[in-house]
C-alpha positions as CSV (number, residue, x, y, z in Angstrom):
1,X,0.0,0.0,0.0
2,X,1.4,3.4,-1.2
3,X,1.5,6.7,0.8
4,X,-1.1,8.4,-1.5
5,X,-4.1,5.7,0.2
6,X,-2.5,5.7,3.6
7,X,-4.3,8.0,6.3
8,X,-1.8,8.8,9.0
9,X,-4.2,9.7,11.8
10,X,-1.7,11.2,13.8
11,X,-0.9,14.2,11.4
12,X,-2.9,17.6,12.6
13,X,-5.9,18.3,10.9
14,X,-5.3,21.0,7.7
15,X,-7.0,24.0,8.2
16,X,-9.6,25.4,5.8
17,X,-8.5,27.6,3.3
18,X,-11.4,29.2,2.9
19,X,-12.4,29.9,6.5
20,X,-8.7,31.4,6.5
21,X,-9.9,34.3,4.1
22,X,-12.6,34.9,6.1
23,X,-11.1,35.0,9.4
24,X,-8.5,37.2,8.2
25,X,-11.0,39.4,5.9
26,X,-13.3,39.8,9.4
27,X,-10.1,40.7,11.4
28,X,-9.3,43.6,8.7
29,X,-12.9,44.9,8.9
30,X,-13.0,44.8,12.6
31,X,-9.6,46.7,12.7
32,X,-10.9,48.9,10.4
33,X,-14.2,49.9,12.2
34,X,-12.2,50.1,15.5
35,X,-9.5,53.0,13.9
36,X,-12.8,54.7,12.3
37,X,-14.4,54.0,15.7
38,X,-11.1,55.7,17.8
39,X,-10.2,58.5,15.1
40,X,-14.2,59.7,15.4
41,X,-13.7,59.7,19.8
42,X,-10.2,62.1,19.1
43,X,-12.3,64.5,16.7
44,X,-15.0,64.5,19.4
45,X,-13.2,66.1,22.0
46,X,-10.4,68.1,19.1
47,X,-11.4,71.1,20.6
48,X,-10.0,70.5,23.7
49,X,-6.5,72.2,24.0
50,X,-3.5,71.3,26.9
51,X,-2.3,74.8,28.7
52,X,0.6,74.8,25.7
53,X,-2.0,75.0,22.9
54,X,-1.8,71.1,21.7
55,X,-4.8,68.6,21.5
56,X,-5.2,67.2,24.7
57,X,-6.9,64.3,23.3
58,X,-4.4,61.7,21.6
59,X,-3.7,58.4,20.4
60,X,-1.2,56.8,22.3
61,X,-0.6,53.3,21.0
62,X,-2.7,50.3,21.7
63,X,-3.1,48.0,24.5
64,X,-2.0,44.5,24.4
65,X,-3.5,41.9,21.9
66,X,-6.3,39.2,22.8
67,X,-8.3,37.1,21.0
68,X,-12.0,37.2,20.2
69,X,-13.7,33.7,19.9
70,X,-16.5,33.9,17.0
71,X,-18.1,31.6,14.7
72,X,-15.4,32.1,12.6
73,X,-12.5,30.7,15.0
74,X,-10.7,32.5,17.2
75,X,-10.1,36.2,15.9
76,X,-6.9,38.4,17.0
77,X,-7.0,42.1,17.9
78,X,-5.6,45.4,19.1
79,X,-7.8,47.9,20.5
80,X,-6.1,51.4,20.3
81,X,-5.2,53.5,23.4
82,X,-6.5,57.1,23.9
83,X,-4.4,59.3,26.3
84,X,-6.2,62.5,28.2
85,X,-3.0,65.3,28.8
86,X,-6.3,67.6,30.3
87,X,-6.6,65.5,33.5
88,X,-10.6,65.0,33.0
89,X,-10.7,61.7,32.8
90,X,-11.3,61.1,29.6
91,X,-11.2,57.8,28.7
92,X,-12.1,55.5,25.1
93,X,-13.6,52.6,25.3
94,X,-14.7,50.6,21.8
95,X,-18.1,49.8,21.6
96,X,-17.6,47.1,19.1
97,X,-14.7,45.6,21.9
98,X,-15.8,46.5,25.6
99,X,-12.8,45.6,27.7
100,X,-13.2,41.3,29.4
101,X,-15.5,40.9,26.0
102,X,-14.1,37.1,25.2
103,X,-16.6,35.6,22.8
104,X,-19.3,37.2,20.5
105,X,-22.7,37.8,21.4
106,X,-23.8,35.1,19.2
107,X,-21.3,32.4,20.9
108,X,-22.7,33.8,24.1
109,X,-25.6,33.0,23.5
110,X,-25.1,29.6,21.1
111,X,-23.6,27.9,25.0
112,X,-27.2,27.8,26.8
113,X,-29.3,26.8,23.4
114,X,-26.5,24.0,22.7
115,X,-26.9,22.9,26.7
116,X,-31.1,23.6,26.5
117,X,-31.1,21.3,23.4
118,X,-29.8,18.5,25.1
119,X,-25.8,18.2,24.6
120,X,-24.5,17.4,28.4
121,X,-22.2,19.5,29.7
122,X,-18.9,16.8,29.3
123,X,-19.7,16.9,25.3
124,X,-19.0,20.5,25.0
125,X,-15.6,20.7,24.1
126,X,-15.7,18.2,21.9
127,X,-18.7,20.0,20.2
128,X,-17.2,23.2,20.4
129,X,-14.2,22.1,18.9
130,X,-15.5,21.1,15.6
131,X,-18.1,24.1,15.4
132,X,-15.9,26.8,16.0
133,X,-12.5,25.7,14.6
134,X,-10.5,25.9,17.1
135,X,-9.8,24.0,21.0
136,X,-12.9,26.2,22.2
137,X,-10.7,27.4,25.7
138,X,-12.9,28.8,28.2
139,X,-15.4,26.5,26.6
140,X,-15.5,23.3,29.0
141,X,-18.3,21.9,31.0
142,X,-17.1,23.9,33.7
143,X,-18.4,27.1,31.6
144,X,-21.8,25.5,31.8
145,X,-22.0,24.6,34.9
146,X,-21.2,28.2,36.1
147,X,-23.9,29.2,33.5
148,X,-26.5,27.1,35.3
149,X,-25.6,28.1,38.7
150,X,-26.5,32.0,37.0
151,X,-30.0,30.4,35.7
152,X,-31.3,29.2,38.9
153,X,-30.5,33.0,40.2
154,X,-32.2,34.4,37.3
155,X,-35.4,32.2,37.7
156,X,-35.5,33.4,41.2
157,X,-35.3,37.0,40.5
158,X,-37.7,36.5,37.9
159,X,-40.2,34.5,40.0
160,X,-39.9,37.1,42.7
161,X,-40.6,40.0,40.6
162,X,-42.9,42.7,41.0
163,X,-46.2,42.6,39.5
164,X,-47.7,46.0,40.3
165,X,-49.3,47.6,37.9
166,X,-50.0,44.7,35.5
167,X,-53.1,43.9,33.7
168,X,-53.8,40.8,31.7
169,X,-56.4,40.3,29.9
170,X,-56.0,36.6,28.8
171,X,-54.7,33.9,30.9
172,X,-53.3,30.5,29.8
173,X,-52.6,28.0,32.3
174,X,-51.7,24.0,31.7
175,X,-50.3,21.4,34.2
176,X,-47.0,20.0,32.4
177,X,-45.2,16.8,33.4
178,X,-42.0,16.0,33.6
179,X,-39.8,13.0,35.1
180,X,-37.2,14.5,37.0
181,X,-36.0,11.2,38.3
182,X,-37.1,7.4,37.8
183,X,-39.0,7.5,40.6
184,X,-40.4,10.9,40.7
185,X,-42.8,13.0,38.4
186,X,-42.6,16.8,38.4
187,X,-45.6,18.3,37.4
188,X,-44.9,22.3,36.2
189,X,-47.8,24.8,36.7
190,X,-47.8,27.4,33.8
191,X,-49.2,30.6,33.8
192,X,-49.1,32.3,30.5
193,X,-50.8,35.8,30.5
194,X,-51.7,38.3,27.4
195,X,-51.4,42.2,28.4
196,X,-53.6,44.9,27.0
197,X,-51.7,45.3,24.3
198,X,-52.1,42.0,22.9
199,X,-48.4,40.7,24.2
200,X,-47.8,37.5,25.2
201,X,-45.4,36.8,28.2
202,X,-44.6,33.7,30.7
203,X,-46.4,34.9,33.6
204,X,-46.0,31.9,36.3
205,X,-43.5,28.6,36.4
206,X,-43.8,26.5,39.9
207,X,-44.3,23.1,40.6
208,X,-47.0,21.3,42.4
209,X,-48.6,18.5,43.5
210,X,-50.0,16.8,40.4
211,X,-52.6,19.6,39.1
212,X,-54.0,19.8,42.6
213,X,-56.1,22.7,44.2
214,X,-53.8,23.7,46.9
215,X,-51.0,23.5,44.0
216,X,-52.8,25.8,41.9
217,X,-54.0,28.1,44.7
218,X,-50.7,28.6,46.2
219,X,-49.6,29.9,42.3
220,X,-52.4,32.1,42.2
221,X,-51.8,33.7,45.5
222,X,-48.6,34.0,44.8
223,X,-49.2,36.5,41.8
224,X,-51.8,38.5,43.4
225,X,-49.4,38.9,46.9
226,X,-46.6,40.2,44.2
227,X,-49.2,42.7,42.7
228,X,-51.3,41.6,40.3
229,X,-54.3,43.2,42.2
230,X,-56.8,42.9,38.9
231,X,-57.4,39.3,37.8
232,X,-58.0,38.4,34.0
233,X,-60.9,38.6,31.7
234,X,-60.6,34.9,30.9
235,X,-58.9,32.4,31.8
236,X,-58.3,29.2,29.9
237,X,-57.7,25.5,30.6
238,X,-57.9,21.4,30.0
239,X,-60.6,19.8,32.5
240,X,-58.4,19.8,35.5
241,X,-61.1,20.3,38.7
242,X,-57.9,21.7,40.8
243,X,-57.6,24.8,38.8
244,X,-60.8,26.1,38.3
245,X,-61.7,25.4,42.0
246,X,-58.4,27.7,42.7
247,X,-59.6,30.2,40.0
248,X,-63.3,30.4,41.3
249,X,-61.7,31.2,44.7
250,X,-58.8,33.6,43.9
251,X,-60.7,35.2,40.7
252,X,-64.2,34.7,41.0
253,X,-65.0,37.5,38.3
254,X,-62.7,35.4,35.8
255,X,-64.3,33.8,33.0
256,X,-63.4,30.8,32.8
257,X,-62.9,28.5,28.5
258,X,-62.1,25.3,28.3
259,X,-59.7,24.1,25.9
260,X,-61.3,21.9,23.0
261,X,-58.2,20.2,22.1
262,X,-58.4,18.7,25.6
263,X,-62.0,17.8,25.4
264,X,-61.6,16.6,21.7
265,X,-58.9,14.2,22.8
266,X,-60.8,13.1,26.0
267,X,-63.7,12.7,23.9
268,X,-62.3,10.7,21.0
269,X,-60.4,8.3,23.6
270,X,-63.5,6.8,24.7
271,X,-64.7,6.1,21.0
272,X,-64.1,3.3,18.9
273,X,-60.9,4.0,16.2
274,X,-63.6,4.0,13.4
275,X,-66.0,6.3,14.6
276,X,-63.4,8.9,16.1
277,X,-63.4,10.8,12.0
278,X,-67.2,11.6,12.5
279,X,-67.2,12.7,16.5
280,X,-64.6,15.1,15.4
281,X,-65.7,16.4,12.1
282,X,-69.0,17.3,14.7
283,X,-67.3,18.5,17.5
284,X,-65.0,21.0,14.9
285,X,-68.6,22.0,13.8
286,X,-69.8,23.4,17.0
287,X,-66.7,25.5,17.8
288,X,-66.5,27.0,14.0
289,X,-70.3,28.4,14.6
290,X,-70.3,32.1,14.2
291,X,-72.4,32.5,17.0
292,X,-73.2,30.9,20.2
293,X,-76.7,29.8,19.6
294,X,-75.6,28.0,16.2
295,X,-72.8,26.5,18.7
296,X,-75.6,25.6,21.5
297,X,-77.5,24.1,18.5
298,X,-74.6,21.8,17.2
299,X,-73.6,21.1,20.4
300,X,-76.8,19.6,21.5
301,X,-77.4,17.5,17.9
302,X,-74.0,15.9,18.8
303,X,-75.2,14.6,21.4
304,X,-78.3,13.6,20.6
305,X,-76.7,12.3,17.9
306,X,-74.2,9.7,19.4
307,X,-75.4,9.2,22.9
308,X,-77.3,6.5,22.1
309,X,-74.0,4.3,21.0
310,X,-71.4,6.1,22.8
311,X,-73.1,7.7,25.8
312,X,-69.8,7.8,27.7
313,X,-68.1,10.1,25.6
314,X,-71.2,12.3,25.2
315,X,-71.4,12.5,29.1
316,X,-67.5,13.6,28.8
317,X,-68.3,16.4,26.3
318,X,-71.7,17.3,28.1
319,X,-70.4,17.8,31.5
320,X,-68.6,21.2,30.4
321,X,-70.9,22.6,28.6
322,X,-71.6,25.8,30.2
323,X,-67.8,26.3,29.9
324,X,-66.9,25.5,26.5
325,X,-68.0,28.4,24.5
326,X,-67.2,31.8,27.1
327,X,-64.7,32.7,24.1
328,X,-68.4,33.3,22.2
329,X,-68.8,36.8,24.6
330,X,-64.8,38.1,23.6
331,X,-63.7,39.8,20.3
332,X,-64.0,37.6,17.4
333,X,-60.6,38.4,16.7
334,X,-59.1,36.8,19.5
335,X,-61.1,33.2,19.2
336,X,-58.2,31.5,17.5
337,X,-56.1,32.1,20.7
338,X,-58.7,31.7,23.3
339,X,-60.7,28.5,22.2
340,X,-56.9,26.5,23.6
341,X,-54.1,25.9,25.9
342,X,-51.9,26.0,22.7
343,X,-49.7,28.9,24.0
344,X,-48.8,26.7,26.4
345,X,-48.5,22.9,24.5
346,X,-46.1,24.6,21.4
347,X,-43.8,26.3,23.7
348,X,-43.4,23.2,26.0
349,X,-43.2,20.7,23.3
350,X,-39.4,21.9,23.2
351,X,-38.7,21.9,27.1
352,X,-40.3,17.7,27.4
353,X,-37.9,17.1,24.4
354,X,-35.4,18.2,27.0
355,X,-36.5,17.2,29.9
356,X,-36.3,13.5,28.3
357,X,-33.1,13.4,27.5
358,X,-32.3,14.3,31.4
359,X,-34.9,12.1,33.2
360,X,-32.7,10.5,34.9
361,X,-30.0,13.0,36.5
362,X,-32.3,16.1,36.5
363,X,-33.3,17.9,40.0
364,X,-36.5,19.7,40.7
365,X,-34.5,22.9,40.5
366,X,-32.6,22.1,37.5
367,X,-35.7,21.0,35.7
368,X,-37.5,24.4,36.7
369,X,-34.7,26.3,35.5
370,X,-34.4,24.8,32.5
371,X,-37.9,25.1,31.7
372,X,-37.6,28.9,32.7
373,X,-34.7,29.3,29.9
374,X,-36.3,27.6,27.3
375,X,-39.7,29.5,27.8
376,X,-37.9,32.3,28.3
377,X,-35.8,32.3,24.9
378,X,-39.3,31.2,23.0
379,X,-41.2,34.5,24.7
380,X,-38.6,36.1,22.4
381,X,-40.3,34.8,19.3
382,X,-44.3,35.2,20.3
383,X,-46.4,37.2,18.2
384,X,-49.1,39.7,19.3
385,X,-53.0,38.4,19.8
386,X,-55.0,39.2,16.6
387,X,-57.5,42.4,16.4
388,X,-54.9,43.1,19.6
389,X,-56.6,46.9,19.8
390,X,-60.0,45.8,20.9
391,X,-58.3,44.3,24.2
392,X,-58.5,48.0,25.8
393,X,-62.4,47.6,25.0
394,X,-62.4,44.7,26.9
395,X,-60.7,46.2,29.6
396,X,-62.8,48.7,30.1
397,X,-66.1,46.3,30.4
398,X,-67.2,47.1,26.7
399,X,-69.3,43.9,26.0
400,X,-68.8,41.8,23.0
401,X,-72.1,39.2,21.6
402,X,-70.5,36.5,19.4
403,X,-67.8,38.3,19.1
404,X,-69.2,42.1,17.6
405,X,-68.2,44.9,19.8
406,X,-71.9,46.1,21.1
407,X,-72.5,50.0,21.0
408,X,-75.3,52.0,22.1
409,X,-77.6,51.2,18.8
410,X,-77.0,47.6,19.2
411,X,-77.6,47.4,23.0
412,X,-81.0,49.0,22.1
413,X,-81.8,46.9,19.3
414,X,-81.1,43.6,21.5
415,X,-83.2,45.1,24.0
């Protein structure tokens, strides 16, 4: 065997040509836009003359080089020093290098999603290594774990924050599951609350005792003693009994909407696998209804319908009746987001793909923490509520029939 079909795995790895040219073309540009950067700082403060007559603002060198870690690979620069002969202090400082800065804000930012997506904290240099070019230094697990320990403090600033002030109109609020450890199951009691102005933001993340009352309670207390004074328009939820026993006692003016993908799924689960199609295709037909007496009227031929075979699952759908259609008396605009819990289900969708690949070394803090972090980097991403300017009309007690904002002619003509 020849040399040319030999691999001699003990010879250094040849770097990339091409992410030479762009290392070296993105160390050019940056000490370009740090001379343009220090050269507009001296003209600034040109006017300023030392008791002889010279500029008393001056360029005096440059402090010593450091590296930059980027996506690119490690990047080498030298920051120019300014020196003040006026003896007020001034002092230049790049914007585009603050002095300590080791990494870029993307890398900074790349360590908790690579961590939150489920590469343990022992695989990081490795990773690291190949994504960024380079032996990653400063990069190790250690890096994370002091990264964590700044997470738990975060999450407890953030859960003891001050709530004064705030109104929501819309409240989400789901019972999620997680298994910490083999032998115990952490259930996470999410609160997720829409402002007046239609914005969505993680408004609670505890745990509890299963989806209890006292659970729940103790959540909702929690928010009002931090000073949410004014409770929601509408909350909305699966069929758990333990919140909306805590919600009739902590906000008894709350309306309160349960979530039909819940009662679609705990419907259809007590249905044979052939008639499941039909009970859906009826049960989509009483939500879609533009109003609530067309819904009232679907409702009831559903049942009617399918009791006879199936009088379990009609019994399921029946016995929330009263509850399933409060969206009918808020903007029409809004229905898509308040007929569900899905502001809750999509963003968690992400933090059980986590929580999985931990299940077995996780702690209760961790797994709040982590859940926090995740939530908190997908709030970044959430859209405003639809027809978002007619939540101030809900605010202010305006009423709304099947969805129509009433005003004095219509009042009268219902009347």
């Amino acid at each position: 065997m020849t040399d040319n079909n030999v691999f001699n795995l003990n010879k250094p790895e040849q770097n990339d040509p091409l992410q030479e040219v762009l290392r070296e073309g993105a160390r050019k540009m940056l000490a370009a836009a740090i001379e343009s950067e220090v050269a507009s700082f001296i003209e600034r403060y040109g006017s300023i003359k030392t008791d002889e007559g010279q500029k008393a603002v001056v360029r005096n060198g440059y402090l010593p080089g450091r590296t930059i870690q980027t996506g690119l690979g490690d990047i080498e620069i030298k920051v120019p020093k300014v020196r003040d002969h006026s003896g007020t202090g001034i002092k230049f400082n790049s914007s585009l290098i603050p002095p300590y800065l080791k990494r870029t804000r993307s890398i900074e930012e790349f360590l908790p999603w690579l961590y939150l997506r489920g590469v343990s904290t022992g695989d990081f240099t490795e990773t690291l290594k190949h994504l960024l070019g380079a032996d990653a230094p400063g990069l190790s697990s250690a890096t994370i774990s002091r990264l964590k320990q700044d997470w738990e403090q975060d999450y407890q600033n953030w859960s003891r924050r001050d709530l004064s002030g705030k109104r929501y109109v819309y409240v989400w609020a789901d019972g999620i599951y997680s298994t910490v450890r083999m032998d115990d199951r952490l259930c996470l009691l999410v609160i997720i609350g829409a402002d007046e102005t239609g914005r969505k933001e993680l408004l609670a993340l505890s745990d509890g005792y299963r989806e209890s009352e006292a659970s729940w309670t103790e959540v909702l207390m929690d928010l009002k003693q931090r000073g949410l004074e004014k409770a929601p328009g509408l909350a909305v939820g699966d069929g758990a009994l333990g919140l909306w026993k805590a919600v009739t006692k902590c906000w008894p003016d709350t309306d309160q909407q349960r979530c039909w993908v819940h009662k679609t799924a705990n419907v259809l689960e007590k249905l044979p696998k052939a008639m499941q199609p039909k009970v859906k295709e009826a049960l989509h037909n009483i939500w879609q209804e533009e109003t609530r007496e067309k819904a009232y009227e679907a409702f009831d031929h559903c049942i009617e319908r399918f009791s006879p075979k199936y009088p379990k699952a009609m019994e399921c759908l029946e016995k929330d009746k009263d509850f399933m259609l409060a969206f009918y008396d808020y903007p029409a605009e809004n229905w898509q987001h308040i007929r569900t819990t899905n502001p809750v289900e999509s963003v968690f969708a992400t933090v059980r793909l986590r929580t999985a690949k931990t299940k077995n070394c996780g702690s209760r803090t961790t797994t709040l923490t982590m859940a926090f972090k995740l939530m908190e980097v997908a709030q970044k991403k959430w859209f405003r509520l639809r027809g978002y300017k007619l939540l101030a009309d809900v605010i202010q007690g305006i009423k709304f029939v099947n969805g129509v904002k009433q005003n004095g002619d219509q009042k009268q003509q219902a009347a």
